[in-house]
C-alpha positions in Angstrom: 109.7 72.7 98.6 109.7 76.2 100.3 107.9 75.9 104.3 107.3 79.1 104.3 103.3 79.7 105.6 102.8 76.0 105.0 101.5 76.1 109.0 100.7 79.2 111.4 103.5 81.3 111.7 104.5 84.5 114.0 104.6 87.4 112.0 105.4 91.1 112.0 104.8 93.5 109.6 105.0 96.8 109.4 103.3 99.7 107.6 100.4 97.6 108.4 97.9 100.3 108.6 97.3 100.9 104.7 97.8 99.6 101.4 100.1 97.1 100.3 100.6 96.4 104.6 97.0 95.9 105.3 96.2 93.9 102.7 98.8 91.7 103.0 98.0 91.6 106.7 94.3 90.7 105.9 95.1 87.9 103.6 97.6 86.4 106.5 94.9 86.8 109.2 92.4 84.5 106.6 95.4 82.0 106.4 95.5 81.5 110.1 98.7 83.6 110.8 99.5 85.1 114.0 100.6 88.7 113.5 102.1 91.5 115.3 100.7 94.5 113.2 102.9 98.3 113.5 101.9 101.4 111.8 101.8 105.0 112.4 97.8 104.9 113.4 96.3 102.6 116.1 92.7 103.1 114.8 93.7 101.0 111.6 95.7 98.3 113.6 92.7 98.0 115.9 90.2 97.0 112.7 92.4 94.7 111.7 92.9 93.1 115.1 89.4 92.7 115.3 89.7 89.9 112.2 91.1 87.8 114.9 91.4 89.5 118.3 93.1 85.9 119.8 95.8 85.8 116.8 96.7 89.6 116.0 98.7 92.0 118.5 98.9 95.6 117.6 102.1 97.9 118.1 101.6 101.2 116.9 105.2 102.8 116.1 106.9 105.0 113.7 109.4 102.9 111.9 111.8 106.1 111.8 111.7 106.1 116.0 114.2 103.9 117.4 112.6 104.4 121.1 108.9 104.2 119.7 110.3 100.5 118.3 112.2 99.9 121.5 109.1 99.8 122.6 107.2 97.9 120.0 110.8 94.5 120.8 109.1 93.0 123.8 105.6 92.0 121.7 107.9 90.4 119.0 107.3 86.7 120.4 104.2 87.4 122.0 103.0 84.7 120.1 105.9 82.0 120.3 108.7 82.1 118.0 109.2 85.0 115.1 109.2 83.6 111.8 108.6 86.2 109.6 109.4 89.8 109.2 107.6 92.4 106.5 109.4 95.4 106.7 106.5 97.3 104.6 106.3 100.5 105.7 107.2 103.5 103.3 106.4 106.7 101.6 106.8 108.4 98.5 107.3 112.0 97.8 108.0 113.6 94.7 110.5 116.7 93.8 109.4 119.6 91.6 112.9 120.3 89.8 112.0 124.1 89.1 111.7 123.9 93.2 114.3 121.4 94.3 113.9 121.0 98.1 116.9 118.2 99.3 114.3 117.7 102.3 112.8 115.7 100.0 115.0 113.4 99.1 115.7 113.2 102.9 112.7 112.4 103.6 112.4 110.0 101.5 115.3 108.5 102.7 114.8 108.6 105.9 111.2 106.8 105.9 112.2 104.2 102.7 115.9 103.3 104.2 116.5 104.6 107.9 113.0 103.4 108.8 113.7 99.7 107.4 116.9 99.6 108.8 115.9 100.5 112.5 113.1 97.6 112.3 115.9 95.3 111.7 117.8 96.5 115.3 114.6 94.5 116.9 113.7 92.2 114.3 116.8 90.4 113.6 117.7 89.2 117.2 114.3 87.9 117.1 114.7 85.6 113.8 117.9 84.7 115.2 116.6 83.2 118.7 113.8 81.7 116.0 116.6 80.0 113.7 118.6 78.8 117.4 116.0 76.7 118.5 115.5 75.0 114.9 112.6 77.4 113.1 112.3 79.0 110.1 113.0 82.7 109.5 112.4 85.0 106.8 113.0 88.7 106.3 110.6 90.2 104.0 111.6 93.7 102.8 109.2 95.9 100.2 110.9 97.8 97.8 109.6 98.8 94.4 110.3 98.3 90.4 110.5 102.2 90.2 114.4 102.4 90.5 115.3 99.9 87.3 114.4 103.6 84.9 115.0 106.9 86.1 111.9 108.2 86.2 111.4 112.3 86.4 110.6 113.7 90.2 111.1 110.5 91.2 114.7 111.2 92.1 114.2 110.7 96.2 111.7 108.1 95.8 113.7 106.0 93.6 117.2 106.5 95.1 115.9 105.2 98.3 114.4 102.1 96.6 117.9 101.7 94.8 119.1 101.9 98.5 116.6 99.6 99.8 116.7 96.5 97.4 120.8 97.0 97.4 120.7 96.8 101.4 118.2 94.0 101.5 120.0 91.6 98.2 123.4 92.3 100.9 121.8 91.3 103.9 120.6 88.3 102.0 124.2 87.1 101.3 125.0 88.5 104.9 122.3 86.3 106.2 122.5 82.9 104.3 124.7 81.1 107.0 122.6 81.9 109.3 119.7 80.5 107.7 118.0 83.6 107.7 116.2 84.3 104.4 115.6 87.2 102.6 112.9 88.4 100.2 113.1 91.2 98.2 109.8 92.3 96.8 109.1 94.6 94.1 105.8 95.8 92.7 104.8 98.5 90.5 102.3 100.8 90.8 99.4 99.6 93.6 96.7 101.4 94.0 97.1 102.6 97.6 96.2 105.9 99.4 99.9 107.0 98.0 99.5 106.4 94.5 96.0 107.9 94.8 98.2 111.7 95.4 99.6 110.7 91.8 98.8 113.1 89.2 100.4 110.8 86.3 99.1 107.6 84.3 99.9 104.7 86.1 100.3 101.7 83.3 99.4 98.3 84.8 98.0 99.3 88.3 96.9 96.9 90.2 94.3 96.7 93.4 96.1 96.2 97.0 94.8 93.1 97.5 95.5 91.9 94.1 98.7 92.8 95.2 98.8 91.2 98.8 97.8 88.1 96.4 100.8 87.5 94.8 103.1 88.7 98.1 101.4 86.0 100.2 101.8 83.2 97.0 104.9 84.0 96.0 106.4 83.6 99.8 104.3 80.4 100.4 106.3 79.2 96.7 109.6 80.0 98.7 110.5 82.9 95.9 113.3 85.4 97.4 112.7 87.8 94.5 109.2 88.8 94.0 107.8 91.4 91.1 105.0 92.1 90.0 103.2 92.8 87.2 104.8 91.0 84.8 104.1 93.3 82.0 105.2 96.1 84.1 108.4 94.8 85.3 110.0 93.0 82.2 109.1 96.6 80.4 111.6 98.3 82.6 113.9 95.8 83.1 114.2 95.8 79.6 114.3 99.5 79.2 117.3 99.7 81.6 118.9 96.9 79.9 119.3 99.5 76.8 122.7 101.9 76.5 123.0 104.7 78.6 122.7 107.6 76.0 119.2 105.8 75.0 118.0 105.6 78.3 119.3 109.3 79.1 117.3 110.4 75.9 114.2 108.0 76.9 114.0 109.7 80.3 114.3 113.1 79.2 111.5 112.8 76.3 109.6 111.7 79.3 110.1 114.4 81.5 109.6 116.7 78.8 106.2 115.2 77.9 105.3 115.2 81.6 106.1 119.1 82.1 103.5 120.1 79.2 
């Protein structure tokens, strides 16, 4: 049976200030979690700290800033041992073919990839002083279900979540000697102040907190792969499941339809 969040645990997460991030950091602070919150705004991180001022440190930073989370390594083990890292943070911009911009995709990139992997120069000697002296640690990294179907525009948001869940499912068989865990979650479309720039249907979206629901469960139940909706997911996975030329076709009558 999994120990994750069975008792208090140190926790950082980042992209903490909206969405999926805060949510997820709300439902911890009810749980009795101790938390180390980052994101780009302190005024955010401040209203959450005042949930539980004794249990919740805030360390503004931009994850794509490897001085601005220099800063951010000392507060890792404010609270005692790290047990838990949710590498959250994220964007998503979209690319108008007519006006292809590769800044875009950089950006994406940059944000979605770069970001995470600049948490985990900080984060990772942190979880492996943790695992020394006989404690659990777990690196939690959000990605999305957007990359299983290529999906028009999406072509810098999804290659960095391609990216993402490839770097993260490595680093879990990197990891697994150590004792380090790895989660890999993947949700589909949450309503969030990003998805509310959308100006497409979004099948199946869900609320953030419905959302930060089944994050917070689904670690506690010691899954390393978590995806969500159901309907959602198991749609694409078995779209991309189907032969190239039909998925090629799929996504074009798509794009098509979109463009009108």
């Amino acid at each position: 049976m999994s120990k994750r969040l069975q008792q208090p645990a140190n926790i950082w997460i980042t992209g903490a200030g909206s969405g999926i991030g805060e949510a997820v950091s709300r439902k911890l602070i009810e749980q009795g979690h101790r938390l180390i919150v980052t994101g780009r705004r302190q005024a955010p991180l401040d209203a959450l700290a005042k949930q539980a001022p004794e249990r919740v440190i805030t360390a503004a930073a931009d994850t794509t800033d490897s001085s601005q989370l220099q800063a951010v390594a000392g507060e890792l083990e404010s609270h005692g041992n790290l047990n838990m890292v949710i590498l959250n943070a994220g964007t998503c911009e979209y690319l108008e073919i007519k006006d292809y911009q590769s800044d875009i995709i950089a950006n994406n990139l940059n944000t979605n990839v770069i970001g995470t992997a600049r948490c985990l120069d900080i984060a990772l000697p942190a979880l492996r002083r943790s695992r020394e002296r006989g404690e659990p640690a777990t690196l939690v990294i959000v990605s999305s279900s957007a990359w299983w179907f290529p999906f028009a525009r999406a072509e810098g948001y999804g290659a960095s979540k391609a990216a993402l869940s490839y770097f993260a499912h490595a680093l879990r068989a990197d990891l697994a000697a150590e004792g380090i865990e790895v989660v890999v979650v993947s949700p589909g479309f949450v309503k969030t102040p990003l998805t509310d720039r959308n100006d497409f249907p979004m099948p199946f979206l869900v609320s953030a907190d419905d959302a930060a629901e089944r994050i917070v469960n689904g670690l506690a139940r010691g899954r390393n792969d978590i995806a969500f909706p159901k309907r959602f997911t198991w749609t694409l996975r078995l779209l991309s499941a189907l032969p190239r030329p039909m998925i090629d076709r799929l996504s074009a009558a798509m794009a098509r339809q979109g463009n009108n």
